[in-house]
Structures are given as C-alpha cells and as structure tokens.
N, C-alpha and C positions, 0 to 999 in steps of 0.2 A: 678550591675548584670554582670556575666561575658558573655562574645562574645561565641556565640556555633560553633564550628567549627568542621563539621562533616569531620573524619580523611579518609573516601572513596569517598569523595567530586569529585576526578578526574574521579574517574570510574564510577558514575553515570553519570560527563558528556563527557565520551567516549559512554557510554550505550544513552544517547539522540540523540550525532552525530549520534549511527547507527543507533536509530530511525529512523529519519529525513531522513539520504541515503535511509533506507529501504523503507520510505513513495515515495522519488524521484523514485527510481527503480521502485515502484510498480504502480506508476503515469503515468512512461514512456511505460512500458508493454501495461498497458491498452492503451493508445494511439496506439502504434502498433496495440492493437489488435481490435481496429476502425478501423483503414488506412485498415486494410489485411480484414477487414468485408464489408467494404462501396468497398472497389474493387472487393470482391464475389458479391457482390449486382449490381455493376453496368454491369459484365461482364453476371448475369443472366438477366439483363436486357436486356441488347446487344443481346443477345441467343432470348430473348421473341421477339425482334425487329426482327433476321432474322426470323423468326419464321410467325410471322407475317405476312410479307413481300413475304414468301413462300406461303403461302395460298392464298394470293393475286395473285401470280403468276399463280397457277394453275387454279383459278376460273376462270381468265381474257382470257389469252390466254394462248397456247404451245410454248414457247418461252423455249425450252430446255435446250439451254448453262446456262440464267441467273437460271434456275429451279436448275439444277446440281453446277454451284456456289452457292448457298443460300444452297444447303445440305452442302456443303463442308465448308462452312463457321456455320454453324450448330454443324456439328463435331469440327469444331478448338474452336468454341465456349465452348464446352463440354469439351474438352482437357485440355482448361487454365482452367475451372471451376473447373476440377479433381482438377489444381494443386494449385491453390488457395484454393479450401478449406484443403489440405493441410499444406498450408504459414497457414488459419487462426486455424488449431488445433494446430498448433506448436508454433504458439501464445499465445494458452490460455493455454498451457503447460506451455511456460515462465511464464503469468501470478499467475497463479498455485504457480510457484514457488516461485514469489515475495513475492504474500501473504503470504506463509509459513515464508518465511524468515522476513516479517514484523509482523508479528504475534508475532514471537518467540521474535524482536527487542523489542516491543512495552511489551510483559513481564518480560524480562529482566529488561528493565528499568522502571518499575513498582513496581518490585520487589527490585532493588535500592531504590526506592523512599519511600516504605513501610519501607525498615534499616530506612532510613535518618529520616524519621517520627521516628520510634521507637526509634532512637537513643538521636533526638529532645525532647522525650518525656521523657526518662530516665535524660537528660540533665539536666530538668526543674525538675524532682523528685528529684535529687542532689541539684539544687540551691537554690529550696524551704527548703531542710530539713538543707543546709548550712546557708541559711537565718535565721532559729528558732531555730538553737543553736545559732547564734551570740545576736540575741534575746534576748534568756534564761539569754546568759552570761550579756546581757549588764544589764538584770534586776538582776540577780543576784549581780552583782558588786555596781549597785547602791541600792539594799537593802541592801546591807555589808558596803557602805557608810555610809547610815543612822543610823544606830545600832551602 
C-alpha cells in the first residue's frame, strides 16, 4: 500500500500553530482579566473597610480630623474604583477579542483537518480500486495460464 501524503500538510500545521498562540493569547487575557477583577474586588473592599471604620467614628466620639480623613479617603477610594473598573472592561474587551480570534483559529484548522480527512478518504477510495484491478489482472493472467 502506498504512503498517503497529504500535499497541504504545512498549512494545516501553520493553522494548529495559530491554534495553539490563539489558545496562549486567549489564556493570557483571561489572567489579566483576574489580576484587574481581584484588584476591583479588593479596592471595594478597602472602600467597605473605610466605610466601616467611619461609622464607627461617628457613633464613638467627635473626633473631626480622623471623621474628614476617612471621607476623603472614601473618595480616593471611589476614584481608583472608577478607574479600575475601567482597567477591568478594557480587559474583557481584550478578552473578547482573543476569543474571536481563537474561535476563528480553532475553525480554520478544523477545517483543514476535515480536507486532510476527505482527502485521506479519497486516498484509500484510489488504493482500494488500484488494489482490485491488480486483482482482476493478476486472476485474469492466471486463468489465461491455465487455458
């Protein structure tokens, strides 16, 4: 039987490399887009804590300066929150993107892999039908012996 050697063989595996980046890209996104979430999360924490800590201030006594620090750190709290949850939509934008782009990777070379099949397939319908002429012939020759 002959050796099947599919002739677009390099470009299905250029189409897996960019699988694979697309799959790293899209792996690395989502990491970012953890780091920039657990940092919204802990700086709303931070905000809960002054927050807190204000309440406490007012109930106990009038201690004015620390009352007006703890609003003002309230605010700055509020501030980086604005600008973090911005870092994390612009994260899930990148993400967004990855997956588009690993999407599209991941059909592309699918759709390679579906030639390579079909081609495999066509391959084996030649070598079979090459096989049972040689077949045919080799009986015919040895019943033309015989006679």
């Amino acid at each position: 039987m002959a050796k099947f050697i599919y002739r677009m063989q390099s470009i299905l595996d250029i189409k897996i490399k960019m699988e694979d980046q697309a799959k790293t890209e899209f792996a690395t996104a989502k990491m970012h887009l953890d780091e920039e979430e657990e940092k919204l999360q802990y700086l709303k924490d931070r905000k809960a804590g002054y927050e807190n800590r204000g309440r406490e201030l007012r109930r106990d006594s009038l201690k004015v300066f620390e009352i007006l620090e703890n609003r003002d750190a309230i605010e700055r709290m509020e501030e980086f929150i604005l600008v973090q949850m911005r870092k994390v939509a612009k994260a899930e934008e990148q993400l967004e993107e990855a997956r588009k782009r690993l999407t599209e990777a991941m059909q592309e070379s699918k759709t390679h892999e579906k030639l390579r099949e079909k081609a495999f397939d066509e391959f084996l319908h030649e070598e079979n039908a090459r096989e049972a002429k040689e077949v045919d012939e080799l009986t015919s020759y040895t019943h033309s012996r015989k006679s």
